[in-house]
DOKERO-69812 format. One line per field, with one value per atom (N, C-alpha, C, O): residue number from 1; residue in three letters; chain; atom name; z, x, y. Coordinates in nm, 4 decimals, always signed. Last residue first. Layout:
N
seq <- NUM; ...
type <- ala; ...
mol <- A; ...
atom <- CA; ...
z <- Z; ...
x <- X; ...
y <- Y; ...
This chain:
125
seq <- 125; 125; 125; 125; 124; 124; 124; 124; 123; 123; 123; 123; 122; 122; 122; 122; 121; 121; 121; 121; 120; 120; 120; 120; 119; 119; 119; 119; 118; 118; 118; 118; 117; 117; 117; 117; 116; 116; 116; 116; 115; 115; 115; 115; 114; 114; 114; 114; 113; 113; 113; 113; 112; 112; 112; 112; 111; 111; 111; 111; 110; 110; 110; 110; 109; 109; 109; 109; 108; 108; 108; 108; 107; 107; 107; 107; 106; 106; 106; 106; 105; 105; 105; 105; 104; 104; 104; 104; 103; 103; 103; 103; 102; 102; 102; 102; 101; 101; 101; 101; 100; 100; 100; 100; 99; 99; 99; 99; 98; 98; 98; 98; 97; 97; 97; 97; 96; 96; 96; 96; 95; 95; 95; 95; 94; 94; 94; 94; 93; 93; 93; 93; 92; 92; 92; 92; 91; 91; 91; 91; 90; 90; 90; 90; 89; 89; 89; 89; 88; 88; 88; 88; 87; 87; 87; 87; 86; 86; 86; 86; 85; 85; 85; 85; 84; 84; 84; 84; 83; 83; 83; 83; 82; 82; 82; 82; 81; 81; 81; 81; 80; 80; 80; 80; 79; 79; 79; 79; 78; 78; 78; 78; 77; 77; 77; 77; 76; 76; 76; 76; 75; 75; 75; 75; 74; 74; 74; 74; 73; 73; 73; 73; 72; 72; 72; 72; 71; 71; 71; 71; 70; 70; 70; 70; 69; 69; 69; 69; 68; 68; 68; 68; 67; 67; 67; 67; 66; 66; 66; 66; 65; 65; 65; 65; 64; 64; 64; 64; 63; 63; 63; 63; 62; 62; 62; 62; 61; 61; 61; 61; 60; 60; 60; 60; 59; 59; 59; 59; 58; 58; 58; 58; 57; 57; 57; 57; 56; 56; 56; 56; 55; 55; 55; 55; 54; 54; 54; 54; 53; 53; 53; 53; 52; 52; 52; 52; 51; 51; 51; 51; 50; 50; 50; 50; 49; 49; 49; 49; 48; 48; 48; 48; 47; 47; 47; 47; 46; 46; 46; 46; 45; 45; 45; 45; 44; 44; 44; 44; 43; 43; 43; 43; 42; 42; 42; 42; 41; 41; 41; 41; 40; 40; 40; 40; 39; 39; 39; 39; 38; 38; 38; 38; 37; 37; 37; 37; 36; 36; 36; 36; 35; 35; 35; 35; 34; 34; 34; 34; 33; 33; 33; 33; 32; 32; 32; 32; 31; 31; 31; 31; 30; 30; 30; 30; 29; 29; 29; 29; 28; 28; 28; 28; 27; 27; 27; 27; 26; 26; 26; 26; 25; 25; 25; 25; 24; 24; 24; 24; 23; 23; 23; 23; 22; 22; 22; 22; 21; 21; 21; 21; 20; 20; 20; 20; 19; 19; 19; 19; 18; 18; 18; 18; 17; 17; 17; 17; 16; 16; 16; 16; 15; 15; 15; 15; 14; 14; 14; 14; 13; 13; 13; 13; 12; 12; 12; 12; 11; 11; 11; 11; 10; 10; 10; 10; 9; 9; 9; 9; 8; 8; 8; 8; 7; 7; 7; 7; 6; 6; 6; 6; 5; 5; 5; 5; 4; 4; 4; 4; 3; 3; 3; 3; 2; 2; 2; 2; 1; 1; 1; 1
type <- unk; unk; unk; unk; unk; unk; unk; unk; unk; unk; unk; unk; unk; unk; unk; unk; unk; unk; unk; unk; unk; unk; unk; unk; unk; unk; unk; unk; unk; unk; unk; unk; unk; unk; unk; unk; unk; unk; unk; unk; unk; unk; unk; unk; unk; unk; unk; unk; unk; unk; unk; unk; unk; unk; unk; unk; unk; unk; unk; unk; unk; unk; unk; unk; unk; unk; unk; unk; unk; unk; unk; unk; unk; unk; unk; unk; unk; unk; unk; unk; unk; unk; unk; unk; unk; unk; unk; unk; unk; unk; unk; unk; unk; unk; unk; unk; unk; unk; unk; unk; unk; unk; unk; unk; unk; unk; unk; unk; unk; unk; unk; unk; unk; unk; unk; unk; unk; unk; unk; unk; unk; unk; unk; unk; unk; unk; unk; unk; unk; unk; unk; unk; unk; unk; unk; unk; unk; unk; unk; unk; unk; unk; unk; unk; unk; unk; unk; unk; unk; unk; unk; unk; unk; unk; unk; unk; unk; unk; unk; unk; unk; unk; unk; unk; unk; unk; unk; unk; unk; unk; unk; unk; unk; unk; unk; unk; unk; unk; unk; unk; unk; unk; unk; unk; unk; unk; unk; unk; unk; unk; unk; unk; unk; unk; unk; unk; unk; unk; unk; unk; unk; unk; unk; unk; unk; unk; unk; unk; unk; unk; unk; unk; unk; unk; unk; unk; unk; unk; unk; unk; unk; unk; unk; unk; unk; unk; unk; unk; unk; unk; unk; unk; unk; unk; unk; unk; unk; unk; unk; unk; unk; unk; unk; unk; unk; unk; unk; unk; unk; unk; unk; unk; unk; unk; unk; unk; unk; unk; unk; unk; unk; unk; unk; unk; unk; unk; unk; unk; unk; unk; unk; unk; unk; unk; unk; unk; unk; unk; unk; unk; unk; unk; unk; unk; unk; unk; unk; unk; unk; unk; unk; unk; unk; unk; unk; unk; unk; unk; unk; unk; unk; unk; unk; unk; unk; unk; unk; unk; unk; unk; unk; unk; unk; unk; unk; unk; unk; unk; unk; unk; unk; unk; unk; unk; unk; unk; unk; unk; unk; unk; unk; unk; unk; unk; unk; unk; unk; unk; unk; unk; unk; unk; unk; unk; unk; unk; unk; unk; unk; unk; unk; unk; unk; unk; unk; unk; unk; unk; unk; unk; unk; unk; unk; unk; unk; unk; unk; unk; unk; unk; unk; unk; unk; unk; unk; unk; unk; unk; unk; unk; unk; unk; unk; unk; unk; unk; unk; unk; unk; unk; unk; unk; unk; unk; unk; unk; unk; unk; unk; unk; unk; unk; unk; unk; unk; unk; unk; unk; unk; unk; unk; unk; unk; unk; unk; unk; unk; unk; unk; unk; unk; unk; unk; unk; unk; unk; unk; unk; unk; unk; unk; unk; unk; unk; unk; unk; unk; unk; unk; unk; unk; unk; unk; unk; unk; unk; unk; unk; unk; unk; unk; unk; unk; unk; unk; unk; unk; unk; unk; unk; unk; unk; unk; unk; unk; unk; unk; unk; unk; unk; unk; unk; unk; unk; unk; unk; unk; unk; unk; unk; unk; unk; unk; unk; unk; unk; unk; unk; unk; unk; unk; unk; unk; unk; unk; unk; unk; unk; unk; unk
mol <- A; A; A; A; A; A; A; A; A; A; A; A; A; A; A; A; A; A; A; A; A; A; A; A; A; A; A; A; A; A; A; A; A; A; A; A; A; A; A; A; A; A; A; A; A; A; A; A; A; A; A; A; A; A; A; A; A; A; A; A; A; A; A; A; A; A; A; A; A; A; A; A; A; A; A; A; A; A; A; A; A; A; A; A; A; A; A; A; A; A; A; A; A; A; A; A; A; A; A; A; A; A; A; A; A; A; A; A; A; A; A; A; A; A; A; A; A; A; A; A; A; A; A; A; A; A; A; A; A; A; A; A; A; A; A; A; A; A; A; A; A; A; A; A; A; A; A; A; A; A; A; A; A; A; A; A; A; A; A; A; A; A; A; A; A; A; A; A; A; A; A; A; A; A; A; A; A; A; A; A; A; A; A; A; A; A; A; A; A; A; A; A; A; A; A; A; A; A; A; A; A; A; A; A; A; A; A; A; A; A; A; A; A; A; A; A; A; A; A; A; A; A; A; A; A; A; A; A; A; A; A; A; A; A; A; A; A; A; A; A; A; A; A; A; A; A; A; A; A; A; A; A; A; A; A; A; A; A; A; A; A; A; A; A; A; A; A; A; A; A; A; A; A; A; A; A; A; A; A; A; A; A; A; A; A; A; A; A; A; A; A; A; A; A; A; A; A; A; A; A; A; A; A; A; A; A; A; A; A; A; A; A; A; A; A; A; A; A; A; A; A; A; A; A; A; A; A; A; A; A; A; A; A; A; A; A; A; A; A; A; A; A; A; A; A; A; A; A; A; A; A; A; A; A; A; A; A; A; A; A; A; A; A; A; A; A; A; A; A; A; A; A; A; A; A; A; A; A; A; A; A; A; A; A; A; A; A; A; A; A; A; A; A; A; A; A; A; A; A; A; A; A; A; A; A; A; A; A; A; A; A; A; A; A; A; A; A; A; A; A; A; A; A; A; A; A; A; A; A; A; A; A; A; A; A; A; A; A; A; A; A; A; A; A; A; A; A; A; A; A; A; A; A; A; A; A; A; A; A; A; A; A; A; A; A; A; A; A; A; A; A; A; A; A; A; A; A; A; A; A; A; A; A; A; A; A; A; A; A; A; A; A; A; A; A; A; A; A; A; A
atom <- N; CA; C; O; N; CA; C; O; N; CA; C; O; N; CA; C; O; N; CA; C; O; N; CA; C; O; N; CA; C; O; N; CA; C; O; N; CA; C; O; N; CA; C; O; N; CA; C; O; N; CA; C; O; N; CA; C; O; N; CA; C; O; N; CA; C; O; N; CA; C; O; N; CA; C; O; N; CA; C; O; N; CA; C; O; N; CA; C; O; N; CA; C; O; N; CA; C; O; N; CA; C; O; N; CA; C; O; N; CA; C; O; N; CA; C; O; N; CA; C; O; N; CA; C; O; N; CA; C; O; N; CA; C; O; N; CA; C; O; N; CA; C; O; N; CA; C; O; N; CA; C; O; N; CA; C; O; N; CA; C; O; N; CA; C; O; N; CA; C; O; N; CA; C; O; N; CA; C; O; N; CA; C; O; N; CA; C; O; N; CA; C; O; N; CA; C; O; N; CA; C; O; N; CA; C; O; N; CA; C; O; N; CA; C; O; N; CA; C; O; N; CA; C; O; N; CA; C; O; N; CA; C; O; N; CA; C; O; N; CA; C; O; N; CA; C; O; N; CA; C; O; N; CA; C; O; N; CA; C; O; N; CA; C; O; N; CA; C; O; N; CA; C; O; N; CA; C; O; N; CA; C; O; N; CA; C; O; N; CA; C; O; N; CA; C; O; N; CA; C; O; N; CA; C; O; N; CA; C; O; N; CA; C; O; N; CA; C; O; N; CA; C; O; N; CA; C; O; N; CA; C; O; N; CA; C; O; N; CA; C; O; N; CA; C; O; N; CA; C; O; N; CA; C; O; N; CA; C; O; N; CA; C; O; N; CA; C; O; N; CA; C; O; N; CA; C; O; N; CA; C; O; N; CA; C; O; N; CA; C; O; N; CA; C; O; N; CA; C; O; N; CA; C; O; N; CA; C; O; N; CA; C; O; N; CA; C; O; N; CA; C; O; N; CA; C; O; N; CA; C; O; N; CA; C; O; N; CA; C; O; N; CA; C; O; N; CA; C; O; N; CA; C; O; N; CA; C; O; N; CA; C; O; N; CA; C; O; N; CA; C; O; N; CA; C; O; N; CA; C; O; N; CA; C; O; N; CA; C; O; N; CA; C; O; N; CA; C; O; N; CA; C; O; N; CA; C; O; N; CA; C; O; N; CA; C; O; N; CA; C; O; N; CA; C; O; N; CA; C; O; N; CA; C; O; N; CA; C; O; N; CA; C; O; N; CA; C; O; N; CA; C; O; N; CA; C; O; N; CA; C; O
z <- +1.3201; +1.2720; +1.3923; +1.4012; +1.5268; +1.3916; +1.4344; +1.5462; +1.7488; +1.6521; +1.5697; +1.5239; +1.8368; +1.8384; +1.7806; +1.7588; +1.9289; +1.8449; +1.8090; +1.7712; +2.0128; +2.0037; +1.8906; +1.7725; +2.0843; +2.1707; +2.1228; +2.2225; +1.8684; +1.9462; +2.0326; +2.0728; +1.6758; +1.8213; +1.8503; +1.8518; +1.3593; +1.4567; +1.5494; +1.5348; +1.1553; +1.2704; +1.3619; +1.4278; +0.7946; +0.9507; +1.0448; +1.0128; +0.6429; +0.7180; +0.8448; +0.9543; +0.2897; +0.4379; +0.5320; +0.4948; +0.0532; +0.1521; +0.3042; +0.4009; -0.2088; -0.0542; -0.0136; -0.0371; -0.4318; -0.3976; -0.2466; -0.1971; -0.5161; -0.5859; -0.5370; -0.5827; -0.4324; -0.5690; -0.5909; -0.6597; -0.1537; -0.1734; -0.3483; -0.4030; -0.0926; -0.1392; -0.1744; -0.2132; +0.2466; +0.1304; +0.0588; +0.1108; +0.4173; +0.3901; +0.2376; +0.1476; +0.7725; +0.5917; +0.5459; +0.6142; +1.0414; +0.9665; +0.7710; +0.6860; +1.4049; +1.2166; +1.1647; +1.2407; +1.6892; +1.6137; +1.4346; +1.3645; +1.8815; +1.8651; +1.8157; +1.8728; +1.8935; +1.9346; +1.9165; +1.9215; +1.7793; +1.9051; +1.9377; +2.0571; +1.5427; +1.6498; +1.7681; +1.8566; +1.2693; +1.3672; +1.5494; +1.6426; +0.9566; +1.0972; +1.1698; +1.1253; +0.6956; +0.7645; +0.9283; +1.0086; +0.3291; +0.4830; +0.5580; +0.5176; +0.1096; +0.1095; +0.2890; +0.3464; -0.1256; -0.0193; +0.0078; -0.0849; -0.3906; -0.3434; -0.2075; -0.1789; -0.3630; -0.2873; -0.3207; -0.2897; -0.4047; -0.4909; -0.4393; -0.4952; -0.2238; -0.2388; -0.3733; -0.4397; -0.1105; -0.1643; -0.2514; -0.3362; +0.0208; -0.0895; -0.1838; -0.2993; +0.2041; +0.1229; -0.0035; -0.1138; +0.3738; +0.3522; +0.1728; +0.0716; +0.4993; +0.4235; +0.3280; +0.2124; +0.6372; +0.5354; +0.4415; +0.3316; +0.8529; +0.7707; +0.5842; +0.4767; +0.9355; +0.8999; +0.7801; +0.6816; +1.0701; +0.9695; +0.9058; +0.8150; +1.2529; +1.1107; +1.0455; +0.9432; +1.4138; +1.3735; +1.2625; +1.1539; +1.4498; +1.4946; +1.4016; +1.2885; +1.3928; +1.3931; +1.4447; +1.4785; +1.3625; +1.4551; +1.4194; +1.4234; +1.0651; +1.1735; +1.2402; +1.1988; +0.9093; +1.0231; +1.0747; +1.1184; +0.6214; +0.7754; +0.8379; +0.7860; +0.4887; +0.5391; +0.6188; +0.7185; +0.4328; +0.3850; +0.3741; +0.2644; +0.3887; +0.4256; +0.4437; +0.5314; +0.2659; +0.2628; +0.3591; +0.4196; +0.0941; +0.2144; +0.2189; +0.2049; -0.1566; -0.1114; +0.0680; +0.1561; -0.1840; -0.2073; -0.1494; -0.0661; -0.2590; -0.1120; -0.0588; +0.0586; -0.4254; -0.4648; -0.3302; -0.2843; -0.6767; -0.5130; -0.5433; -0.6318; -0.9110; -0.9288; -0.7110; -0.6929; -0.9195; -0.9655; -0.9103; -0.8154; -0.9294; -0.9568; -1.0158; -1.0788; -0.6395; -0.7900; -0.7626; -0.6683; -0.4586; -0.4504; -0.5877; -0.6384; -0.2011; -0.2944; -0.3370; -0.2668; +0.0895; +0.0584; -0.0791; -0.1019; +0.3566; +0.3244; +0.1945; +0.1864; +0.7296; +0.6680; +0.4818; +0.4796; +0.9793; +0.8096; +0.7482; +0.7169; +1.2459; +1.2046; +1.0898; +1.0860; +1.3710; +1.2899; +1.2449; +1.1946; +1.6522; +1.6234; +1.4813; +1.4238; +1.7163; +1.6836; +1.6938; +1.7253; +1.4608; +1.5874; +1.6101; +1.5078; +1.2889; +1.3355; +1.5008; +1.5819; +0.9694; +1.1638; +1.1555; +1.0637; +0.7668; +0.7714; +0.9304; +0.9965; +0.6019; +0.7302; +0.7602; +0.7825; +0.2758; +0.3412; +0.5103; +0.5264; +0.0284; +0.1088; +0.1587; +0.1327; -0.1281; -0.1137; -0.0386; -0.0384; +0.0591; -0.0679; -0.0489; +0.0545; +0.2256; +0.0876; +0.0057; -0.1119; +0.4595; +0.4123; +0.2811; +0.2384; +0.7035; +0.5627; +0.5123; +0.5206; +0.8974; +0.8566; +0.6921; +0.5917; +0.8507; +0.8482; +0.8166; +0.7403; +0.9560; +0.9847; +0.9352; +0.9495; +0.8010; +0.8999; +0.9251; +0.8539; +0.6203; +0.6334; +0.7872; +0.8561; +0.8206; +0.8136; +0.7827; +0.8677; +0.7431; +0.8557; +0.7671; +0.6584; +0.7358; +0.8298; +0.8438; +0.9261; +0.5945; +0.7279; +0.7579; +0.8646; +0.3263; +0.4023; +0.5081; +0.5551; +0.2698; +0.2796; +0.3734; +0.4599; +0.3626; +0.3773; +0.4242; +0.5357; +0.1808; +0.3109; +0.3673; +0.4123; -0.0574; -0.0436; +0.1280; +0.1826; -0.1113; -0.0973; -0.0410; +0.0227; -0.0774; +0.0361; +0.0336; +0.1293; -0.2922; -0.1794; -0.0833; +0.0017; -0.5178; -0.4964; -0.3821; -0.3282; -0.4298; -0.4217; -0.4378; -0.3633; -0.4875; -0.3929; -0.3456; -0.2415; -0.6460; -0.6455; -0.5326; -0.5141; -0.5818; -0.7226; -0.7093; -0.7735; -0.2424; -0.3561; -0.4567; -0.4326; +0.0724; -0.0547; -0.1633; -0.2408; +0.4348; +0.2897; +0.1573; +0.1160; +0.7238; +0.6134; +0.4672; +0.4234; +1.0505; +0.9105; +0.8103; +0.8118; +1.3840; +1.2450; +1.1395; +1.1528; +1.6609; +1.6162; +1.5143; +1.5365; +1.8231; +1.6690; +1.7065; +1.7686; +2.1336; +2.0680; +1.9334; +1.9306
x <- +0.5156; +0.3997; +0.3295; +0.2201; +0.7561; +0.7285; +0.6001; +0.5884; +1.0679; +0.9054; +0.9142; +1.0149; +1.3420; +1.2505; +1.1354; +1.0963; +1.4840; +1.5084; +1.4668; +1.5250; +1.4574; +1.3627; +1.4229; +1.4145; +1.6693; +1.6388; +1.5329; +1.4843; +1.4765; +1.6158; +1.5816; +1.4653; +1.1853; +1.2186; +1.3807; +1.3921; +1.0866; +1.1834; +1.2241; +1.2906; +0.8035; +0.8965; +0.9279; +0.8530; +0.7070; +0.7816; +0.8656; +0.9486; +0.4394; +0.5185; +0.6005; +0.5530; +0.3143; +0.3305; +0.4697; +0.5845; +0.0724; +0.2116; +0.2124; +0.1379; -0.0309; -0.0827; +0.0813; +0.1639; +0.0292; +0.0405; -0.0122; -0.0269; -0.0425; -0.1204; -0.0749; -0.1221; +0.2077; +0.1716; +0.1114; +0.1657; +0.2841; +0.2073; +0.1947; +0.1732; +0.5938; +0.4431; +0.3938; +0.4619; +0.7661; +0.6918; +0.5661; +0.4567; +0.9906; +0.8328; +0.8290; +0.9122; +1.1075; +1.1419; +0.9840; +0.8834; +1.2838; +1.1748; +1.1962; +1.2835; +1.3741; +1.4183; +1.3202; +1.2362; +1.4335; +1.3655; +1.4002; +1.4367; +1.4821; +1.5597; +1.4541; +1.4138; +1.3598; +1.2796; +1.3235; +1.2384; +1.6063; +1.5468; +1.4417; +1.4586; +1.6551; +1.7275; +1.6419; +1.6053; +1.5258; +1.4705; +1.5078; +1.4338; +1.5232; +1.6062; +1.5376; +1.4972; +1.3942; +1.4136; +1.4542; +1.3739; +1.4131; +1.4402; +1.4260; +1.4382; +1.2741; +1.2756; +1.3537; +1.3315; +1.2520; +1.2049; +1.2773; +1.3532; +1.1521; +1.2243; +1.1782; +1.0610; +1.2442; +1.1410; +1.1880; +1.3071; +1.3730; +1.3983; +1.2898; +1.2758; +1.4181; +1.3271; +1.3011; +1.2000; +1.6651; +1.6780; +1.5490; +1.5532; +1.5919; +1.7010; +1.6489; +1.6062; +1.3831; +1.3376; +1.4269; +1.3747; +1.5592; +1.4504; +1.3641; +1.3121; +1.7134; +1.7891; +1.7175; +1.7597; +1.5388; +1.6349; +1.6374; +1.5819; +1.4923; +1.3963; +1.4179; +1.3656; +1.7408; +1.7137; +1.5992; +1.5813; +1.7884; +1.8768; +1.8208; +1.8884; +1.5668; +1.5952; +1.6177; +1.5496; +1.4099; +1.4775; +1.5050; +1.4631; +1.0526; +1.1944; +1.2893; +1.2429; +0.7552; +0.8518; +0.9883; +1.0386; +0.4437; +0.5981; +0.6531; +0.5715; +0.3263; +0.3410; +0.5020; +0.6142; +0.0816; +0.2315; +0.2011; +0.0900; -0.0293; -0.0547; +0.0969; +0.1892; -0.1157; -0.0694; -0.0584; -0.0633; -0.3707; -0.2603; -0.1562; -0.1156; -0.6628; -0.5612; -0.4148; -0.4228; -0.7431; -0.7782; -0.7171; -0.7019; -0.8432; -0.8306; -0.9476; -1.0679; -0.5272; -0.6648; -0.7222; -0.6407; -0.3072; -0.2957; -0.4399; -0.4415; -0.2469; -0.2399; -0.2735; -0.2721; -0.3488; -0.3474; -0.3990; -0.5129; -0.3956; -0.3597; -0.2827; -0.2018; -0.5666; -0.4295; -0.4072; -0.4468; -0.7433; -0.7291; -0.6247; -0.5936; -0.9840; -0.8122; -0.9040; -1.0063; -1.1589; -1.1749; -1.0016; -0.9299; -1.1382; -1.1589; -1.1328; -1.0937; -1.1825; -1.1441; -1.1986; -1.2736; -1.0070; -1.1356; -1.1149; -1.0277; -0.8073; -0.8361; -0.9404; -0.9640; -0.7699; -0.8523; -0.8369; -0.8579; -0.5182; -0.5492; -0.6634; -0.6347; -0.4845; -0.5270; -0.4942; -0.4430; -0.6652; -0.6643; -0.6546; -0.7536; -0.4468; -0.4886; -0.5051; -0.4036; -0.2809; -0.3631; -0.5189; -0.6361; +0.0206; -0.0177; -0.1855; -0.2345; -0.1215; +0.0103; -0.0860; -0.1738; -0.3461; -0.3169; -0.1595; -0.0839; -0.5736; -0.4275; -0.4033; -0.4291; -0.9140; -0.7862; -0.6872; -0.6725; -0.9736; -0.9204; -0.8978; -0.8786; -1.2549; -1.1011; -1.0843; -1.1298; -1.5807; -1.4524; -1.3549; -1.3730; -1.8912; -1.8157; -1.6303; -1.5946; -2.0643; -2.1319; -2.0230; -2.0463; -1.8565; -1.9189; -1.9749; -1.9584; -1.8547; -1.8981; -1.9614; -2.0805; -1.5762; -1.7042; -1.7412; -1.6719; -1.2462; -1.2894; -1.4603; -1.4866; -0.8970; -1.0666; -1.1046; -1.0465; -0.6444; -0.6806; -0.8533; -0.8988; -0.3037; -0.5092; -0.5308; -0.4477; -0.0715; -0.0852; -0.2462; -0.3157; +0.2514; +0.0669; +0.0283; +0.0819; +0.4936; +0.4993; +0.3570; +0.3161; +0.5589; +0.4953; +0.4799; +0.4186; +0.6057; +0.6616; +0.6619; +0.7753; +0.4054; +0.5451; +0.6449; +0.7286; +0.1616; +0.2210; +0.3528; +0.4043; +0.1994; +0.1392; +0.2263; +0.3379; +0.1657; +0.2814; +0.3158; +0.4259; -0.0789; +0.0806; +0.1861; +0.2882; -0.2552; -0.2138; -0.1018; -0.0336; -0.1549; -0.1866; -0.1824; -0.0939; -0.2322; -0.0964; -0.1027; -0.0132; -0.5087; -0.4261; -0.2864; -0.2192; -0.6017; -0.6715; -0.5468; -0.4865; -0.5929; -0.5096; -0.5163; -0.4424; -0.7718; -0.7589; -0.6820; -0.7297; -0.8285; -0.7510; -0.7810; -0.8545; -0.8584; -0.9148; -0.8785; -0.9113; -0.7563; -0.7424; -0.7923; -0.7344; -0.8144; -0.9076; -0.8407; -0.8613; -0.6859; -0.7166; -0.7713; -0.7726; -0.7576; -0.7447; -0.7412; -0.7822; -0.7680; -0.7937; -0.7168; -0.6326; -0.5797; -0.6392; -0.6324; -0.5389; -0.6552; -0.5843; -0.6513; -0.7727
y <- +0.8242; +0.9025; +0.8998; +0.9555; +0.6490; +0.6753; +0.7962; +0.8463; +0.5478; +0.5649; +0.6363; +0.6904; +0.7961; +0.6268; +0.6391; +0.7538; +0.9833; +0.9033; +0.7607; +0.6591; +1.3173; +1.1978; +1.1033; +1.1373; +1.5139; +1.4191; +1.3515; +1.2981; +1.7713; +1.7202; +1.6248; +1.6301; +1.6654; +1.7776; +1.6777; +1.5551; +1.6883; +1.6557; +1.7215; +1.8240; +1.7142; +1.7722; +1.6782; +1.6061; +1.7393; +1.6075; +1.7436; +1.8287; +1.8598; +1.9113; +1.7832; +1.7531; +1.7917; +1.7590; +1.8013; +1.7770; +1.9198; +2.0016; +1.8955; +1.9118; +1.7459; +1.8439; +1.8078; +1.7196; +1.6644; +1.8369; +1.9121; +2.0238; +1.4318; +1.5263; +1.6723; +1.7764; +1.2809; +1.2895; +1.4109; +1.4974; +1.5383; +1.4051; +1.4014; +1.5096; +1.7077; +1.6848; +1.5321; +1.4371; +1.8137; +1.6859; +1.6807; +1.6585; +1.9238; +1.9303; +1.8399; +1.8290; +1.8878; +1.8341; +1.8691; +1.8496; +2.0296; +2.0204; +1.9443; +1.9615; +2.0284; +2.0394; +2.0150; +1.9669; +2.2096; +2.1493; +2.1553; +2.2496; +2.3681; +2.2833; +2.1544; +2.0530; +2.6558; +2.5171; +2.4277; +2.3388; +2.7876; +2.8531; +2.7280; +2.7029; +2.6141; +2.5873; +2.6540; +2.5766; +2.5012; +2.6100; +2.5840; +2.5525; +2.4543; +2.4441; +2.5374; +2.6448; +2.2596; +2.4054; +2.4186; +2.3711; +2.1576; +2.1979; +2.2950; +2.4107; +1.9974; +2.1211; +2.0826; +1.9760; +1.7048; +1.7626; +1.9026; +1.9308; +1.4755; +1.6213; +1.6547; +1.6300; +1.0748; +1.2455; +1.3431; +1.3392; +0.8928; +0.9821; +1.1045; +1.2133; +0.7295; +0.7190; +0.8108; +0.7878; +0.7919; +0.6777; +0.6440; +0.5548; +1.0598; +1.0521; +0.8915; +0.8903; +0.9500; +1.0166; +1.0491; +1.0654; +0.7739; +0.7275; +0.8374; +0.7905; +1.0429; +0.8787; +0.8320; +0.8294; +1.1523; +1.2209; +1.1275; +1.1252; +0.9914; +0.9832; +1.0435; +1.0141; +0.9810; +0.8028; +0.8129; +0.7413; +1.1943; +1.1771; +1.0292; +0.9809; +1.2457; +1.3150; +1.2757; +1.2695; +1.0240; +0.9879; +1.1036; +1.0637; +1.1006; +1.0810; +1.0442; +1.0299; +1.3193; +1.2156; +1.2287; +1.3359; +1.4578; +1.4871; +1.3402; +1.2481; +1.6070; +1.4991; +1.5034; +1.5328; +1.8671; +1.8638; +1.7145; +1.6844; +1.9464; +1.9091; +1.8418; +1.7792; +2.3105; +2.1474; +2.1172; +2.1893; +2.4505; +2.4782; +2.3628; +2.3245; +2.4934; +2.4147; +2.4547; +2.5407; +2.7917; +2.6108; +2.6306; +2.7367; +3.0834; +3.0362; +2.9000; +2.8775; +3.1001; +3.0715; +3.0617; +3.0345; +2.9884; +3.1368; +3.1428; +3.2334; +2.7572; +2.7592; +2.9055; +2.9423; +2.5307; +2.6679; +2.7017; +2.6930; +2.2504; +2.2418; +2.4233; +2.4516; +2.1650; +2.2294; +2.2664; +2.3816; +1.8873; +2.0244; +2.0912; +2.0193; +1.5913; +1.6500; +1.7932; +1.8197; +1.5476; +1.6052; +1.6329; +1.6662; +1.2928; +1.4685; +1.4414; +1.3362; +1.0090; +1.0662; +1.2520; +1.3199; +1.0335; +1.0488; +1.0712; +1.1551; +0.9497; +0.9838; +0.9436; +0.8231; +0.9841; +0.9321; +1.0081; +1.1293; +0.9546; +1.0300; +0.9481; +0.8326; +0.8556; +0.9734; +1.0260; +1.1379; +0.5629; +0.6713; +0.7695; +0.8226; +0.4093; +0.5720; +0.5910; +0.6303; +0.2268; +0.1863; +0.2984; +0.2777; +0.3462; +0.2353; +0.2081; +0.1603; +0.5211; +0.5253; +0.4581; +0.4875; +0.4308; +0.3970; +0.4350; +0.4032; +0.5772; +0.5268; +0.5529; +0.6535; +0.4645; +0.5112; +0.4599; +0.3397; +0.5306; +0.4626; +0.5823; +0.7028; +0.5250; +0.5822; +0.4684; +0.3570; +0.5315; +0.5002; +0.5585; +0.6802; +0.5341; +0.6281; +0.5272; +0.4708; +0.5082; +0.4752; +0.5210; +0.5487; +0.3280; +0.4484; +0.3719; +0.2576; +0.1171; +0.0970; +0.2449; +0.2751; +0.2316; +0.2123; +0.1689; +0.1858; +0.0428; +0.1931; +0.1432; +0.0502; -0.0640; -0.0431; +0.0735; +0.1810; +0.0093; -0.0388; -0.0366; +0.0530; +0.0955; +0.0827; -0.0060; -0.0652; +0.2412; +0.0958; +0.1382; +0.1940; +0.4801; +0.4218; +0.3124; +0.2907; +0.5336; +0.4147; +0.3911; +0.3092; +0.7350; +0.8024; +0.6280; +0.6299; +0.6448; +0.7845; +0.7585; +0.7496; +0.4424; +0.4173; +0.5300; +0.5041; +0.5617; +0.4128; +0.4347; +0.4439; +0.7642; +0.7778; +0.6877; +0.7137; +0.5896; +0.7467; +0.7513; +0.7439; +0.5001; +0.4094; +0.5289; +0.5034; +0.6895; +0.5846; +0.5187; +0.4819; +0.7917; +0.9062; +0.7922; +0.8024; +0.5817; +0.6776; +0.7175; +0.6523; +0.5395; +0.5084; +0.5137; +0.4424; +0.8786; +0.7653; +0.6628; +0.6889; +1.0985; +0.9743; +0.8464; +0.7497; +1.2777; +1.2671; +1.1144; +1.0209; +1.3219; +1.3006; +1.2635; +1.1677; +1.4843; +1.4776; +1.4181; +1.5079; +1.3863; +1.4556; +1.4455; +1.3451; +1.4783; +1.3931; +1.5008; +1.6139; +1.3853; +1.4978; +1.3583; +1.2352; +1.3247; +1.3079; +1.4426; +1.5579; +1.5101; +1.3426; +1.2729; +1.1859; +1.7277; +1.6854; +1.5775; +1.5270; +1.8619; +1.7543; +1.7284; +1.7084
């Protein structure tokens, strides 16, 4: 089971408001590090901590990261949410797992992956 991810950012706050708003997570408690972030809660589970990082060009050609996947509900509501929002987003169907997909960059360029499994139409992140 993944705990958390910890993402890096140039945009500290952009990257949390983004988060926030996208993905429904809420700051919430976090140790007195010696350094600045935040942890973002889906319900009462930290799992995005993130950290500030040097701005530099996000370059997936490398071996990083690549992106991070959250399961959500609701497709068509979250669809909605991202038009109105002016988001670009990308799609991808993948009926044999009767599953849909939207991918999303964060201000700075990290790659987030929403999967929708058929039959889930409640909650969030």
């Amino acid at each position: 089971m993944l705990d958390h991810v910890t993402l890096r950012t140039a945009d500290l706050e952009g990257t949390r408001a983004f988060l926030e708003t996208l993905l429904d997570l809420k700051p919430g408690y976090r140790p007195a590090f010696g350094f600045p972030g935040y942890w973002l809660y889906a319900g009462k589970e930290p799992i995005v901590h993130l950290i500030p990082g040097r701005a530099s060009p996000v370059d997936r050609r490398g071996e990083t990261i690549d992106h991070v996947g959250f399961r959500l509900t609701n497709y068509q509501e979250q669809r909605g949410k991202l038009d109105a929002l002016g988001i670009p987003y990308s799609t991808m169907d993948l009926p044999e797992l009767r599953e849909r997909r939207l991918f999303v960059e964060t201000p700075t360029g990290i790659l987030l992956e929403l999967v929708f499994r058929e039959g889930e139409s409640s909650g969030g992140a």
